[in-house]
MOPAC internal coordinates of N, CA, C and O (Angstrom, degrees):
PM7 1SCF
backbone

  N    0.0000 0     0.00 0     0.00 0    0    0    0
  C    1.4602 1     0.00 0     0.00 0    1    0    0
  C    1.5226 1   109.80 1     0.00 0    2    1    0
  O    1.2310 1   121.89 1   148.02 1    3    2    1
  N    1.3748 1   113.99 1   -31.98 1    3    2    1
  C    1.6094 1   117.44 1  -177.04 1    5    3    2
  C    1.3139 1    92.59 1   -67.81 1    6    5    3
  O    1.2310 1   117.51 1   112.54 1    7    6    5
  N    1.4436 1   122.35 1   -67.46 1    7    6    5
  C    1.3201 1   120.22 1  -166.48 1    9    7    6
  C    1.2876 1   127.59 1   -69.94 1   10    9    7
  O    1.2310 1   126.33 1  -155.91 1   11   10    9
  N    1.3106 1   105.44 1    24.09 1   11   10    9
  C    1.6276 1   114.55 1   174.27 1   13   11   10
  C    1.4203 1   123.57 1  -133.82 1   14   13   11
  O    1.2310 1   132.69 1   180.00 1   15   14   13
  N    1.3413 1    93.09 1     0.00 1   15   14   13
  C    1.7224 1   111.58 1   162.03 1   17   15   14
  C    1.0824 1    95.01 1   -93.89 1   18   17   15
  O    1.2310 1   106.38 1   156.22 1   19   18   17
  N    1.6926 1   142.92 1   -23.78 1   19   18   17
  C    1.6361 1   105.89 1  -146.34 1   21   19   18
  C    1.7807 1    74.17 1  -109.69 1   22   21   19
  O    1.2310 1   124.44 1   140.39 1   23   22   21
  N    0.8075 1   109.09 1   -39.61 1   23   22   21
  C    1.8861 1    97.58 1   175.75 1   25   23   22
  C    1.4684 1   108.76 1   -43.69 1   26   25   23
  O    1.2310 1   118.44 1   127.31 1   27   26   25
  N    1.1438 1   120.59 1   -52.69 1   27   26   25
  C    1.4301 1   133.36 1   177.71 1   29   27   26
  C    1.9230 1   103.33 1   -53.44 1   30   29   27
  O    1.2310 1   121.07 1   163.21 1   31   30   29
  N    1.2805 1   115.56 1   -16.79 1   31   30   29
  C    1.3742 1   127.72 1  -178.00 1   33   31   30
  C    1.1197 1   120.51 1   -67.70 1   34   33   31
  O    1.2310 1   132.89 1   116.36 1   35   34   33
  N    1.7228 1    92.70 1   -63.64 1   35   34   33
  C    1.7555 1   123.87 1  -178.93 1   37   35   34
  C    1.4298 1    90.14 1   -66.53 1   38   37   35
  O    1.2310 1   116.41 1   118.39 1   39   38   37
  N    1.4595 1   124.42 1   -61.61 1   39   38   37
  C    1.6145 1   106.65 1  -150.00 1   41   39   38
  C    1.8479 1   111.25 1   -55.45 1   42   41   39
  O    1.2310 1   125.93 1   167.85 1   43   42   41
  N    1.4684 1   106.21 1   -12.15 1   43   42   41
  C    1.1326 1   115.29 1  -159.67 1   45   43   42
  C    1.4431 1    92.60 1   -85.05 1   46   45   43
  O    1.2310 1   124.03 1   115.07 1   47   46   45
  N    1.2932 1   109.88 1   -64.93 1   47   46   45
  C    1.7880 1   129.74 1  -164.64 1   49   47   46
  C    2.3334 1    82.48 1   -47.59 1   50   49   47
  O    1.2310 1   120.03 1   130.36 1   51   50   49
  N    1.4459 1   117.55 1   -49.64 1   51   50   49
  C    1.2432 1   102.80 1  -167.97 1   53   51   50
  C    1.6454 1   111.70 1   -68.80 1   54   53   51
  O    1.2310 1   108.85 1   176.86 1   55   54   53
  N    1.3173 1   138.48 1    -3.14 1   55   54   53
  C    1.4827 1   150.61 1   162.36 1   57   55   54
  C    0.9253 1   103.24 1   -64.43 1   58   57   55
  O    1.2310 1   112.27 1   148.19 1   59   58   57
  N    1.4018 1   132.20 1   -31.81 1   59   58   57
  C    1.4629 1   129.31 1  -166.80 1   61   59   58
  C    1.9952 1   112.02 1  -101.15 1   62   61   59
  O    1.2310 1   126.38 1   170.95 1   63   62   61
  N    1.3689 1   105.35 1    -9.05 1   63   62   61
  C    1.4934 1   115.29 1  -143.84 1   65   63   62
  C    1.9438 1    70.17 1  -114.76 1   66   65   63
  O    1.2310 1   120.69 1   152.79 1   67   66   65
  N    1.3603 1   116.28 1   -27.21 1   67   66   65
  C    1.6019 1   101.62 1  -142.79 1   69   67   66
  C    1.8717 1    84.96 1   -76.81 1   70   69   67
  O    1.2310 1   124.88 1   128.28 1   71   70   69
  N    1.4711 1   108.23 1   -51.72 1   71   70   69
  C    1.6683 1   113.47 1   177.88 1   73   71   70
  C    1.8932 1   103.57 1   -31.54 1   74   73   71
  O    1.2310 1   131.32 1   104.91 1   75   74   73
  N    1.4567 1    95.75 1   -75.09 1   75   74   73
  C    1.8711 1    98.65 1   175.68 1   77   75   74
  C    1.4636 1   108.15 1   -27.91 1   78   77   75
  O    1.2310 1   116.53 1   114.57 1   79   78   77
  N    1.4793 1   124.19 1   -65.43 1   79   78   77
  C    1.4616 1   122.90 1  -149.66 1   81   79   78
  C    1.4978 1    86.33 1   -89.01 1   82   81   79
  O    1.2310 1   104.61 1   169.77 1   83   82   81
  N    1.0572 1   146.03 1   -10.23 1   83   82   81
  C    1.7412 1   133.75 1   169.29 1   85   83   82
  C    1.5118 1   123.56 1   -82.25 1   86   85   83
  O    1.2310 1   123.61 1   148.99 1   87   86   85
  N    1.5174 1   110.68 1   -31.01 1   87   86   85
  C    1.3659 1   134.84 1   146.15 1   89   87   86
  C    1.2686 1   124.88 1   -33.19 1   90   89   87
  O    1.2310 1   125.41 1   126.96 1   91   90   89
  N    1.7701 1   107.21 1   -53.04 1   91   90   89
  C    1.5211 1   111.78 1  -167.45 1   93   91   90
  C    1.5847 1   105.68 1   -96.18 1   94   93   91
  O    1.2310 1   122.63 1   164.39 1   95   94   93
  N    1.5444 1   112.57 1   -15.61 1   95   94   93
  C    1.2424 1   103.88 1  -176.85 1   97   95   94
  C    1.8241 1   113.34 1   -85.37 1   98   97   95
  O    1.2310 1   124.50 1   156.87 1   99   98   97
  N    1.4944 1   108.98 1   -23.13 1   99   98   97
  C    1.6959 1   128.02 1   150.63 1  101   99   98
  C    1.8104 1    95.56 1   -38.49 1  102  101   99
  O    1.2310 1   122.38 1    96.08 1  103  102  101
  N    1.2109 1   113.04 1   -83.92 1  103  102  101
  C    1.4426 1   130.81 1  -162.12 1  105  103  102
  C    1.5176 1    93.48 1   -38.24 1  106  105  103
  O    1.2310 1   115.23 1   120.07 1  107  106  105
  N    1.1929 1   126.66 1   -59.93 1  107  106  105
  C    1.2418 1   133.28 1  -177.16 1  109  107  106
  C    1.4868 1   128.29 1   -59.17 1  110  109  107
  O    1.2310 1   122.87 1   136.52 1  111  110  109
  N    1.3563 1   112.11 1   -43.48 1  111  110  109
  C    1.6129 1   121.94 1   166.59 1  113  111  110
  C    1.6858 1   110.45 1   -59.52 1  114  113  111
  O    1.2310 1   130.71 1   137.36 1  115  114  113
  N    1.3688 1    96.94 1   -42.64 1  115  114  113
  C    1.7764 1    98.28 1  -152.82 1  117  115  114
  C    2.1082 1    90.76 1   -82.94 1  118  117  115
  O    1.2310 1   113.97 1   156.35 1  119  118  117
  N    1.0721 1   129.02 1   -23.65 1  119  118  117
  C    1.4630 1   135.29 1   134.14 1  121  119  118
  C    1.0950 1   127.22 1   -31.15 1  122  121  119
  O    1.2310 1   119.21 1   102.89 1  123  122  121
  N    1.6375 1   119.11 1   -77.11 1  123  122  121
  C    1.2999 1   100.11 1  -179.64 1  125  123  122
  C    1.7740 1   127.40 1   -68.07 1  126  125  123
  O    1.2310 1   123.69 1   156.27 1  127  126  125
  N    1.8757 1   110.52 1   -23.73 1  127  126  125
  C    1.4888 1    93.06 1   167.94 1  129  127  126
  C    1.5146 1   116.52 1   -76.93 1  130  129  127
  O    1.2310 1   114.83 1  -169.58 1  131  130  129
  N    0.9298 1   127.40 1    10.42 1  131  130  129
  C    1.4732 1   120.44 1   167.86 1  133  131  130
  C    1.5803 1   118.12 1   -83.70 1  134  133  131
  O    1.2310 1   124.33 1   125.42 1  135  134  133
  N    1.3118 1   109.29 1   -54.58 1  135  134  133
  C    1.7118 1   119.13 1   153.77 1  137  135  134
  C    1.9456 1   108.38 1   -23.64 1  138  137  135
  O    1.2310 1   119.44 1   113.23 1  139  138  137
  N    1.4615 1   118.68 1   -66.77 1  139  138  137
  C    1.2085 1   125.91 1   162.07 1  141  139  138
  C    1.5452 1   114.53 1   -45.37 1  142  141  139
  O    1.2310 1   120.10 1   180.00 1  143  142  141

């Protein structure tokens, strides 16, 4: 039961992390074709 809340934690905390890291990898693409 512990270990299925805290998975249930992470998978959550990573829903929140995936927007951030999809954001920065946008930030990053639309950067490097401009550099080009």
């Amino acid at each position: 039961m512990c270990i299925s809340s805290a998975l249930l934690a992470l998978v959550d905390a990573d829903k929140q992390n995936y927007n951030a890291v999809m954001g920065l990898l946008w930030l990053i693409s639309v950067v490097g074709s401009y550099e080009l």
